[in-house]
N, C-alpha and C positions, 0 to 999 in steps of 0.2 A: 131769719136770724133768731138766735135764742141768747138769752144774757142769765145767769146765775151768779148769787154775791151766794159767798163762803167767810166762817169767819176761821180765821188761821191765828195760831198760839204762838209766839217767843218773836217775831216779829217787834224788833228796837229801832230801827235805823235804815236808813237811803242805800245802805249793804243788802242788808234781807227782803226789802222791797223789789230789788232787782235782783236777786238771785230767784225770788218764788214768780215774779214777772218772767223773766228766763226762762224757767221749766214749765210750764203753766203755757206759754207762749209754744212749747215744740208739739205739745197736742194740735193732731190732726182736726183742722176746722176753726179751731184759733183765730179771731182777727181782730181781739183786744182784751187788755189785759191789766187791770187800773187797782192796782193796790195802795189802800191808806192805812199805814206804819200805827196812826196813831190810832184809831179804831180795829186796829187786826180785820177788817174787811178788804177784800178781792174779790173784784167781780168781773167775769170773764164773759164776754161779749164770741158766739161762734156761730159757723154754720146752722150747726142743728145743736138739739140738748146733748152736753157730757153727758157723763155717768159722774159721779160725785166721787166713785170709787181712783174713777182715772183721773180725776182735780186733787185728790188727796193722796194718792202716787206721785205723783207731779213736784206737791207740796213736799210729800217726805222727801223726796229726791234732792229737795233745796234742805235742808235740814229744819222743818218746820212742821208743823199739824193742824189738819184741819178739825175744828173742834165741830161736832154734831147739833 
C-alpha cells in the first residue's frame, strides 16, 4: 500500500470535496480517498505509488488544482 497527501486549491465546501473524492477515486489502484475542505489536503491511500501527474489530472477534472 502506498498513501500520498496533496494539497489542492479553491476547495470551499462538502460539494468540491466530493467531486475531487469522485475523480481521485476512478484512478486505477485507488482504495481511499480522504479529503479535508478546510485544510485543501487529500490524501490518497493506493495499491502502489501514483504519479502526482495522474492525482492532479484527476484534480483538474473535478475543477480544482493541485498546488506543488
Amino acid at each position: 500500500m502506498a498513501e500520498a497527501t496533496y494539497t489542492v486549491e479553491g476547495m470551499t465546501c462538502g460539494h468540491c470535496a466530493t467531486s475531487v473524492r469522485e475523480e481521485v477515486s476512478e484512478l486505477a489502484g485507488v482504495r481511499q480517498v480522504d479529503v479535508d475542505v478546510e485544510s485543501g489536503r487529500v490524501t490518497v491511500t493506493s495499491d502502489t505509488p501514483l504519479t502526482t501527474d495522474a492525482v492532479a489530472a484527476a484534480v483538474t477534472e473535478a475543477g480544482y488544482r493541485v498546488i506543488p
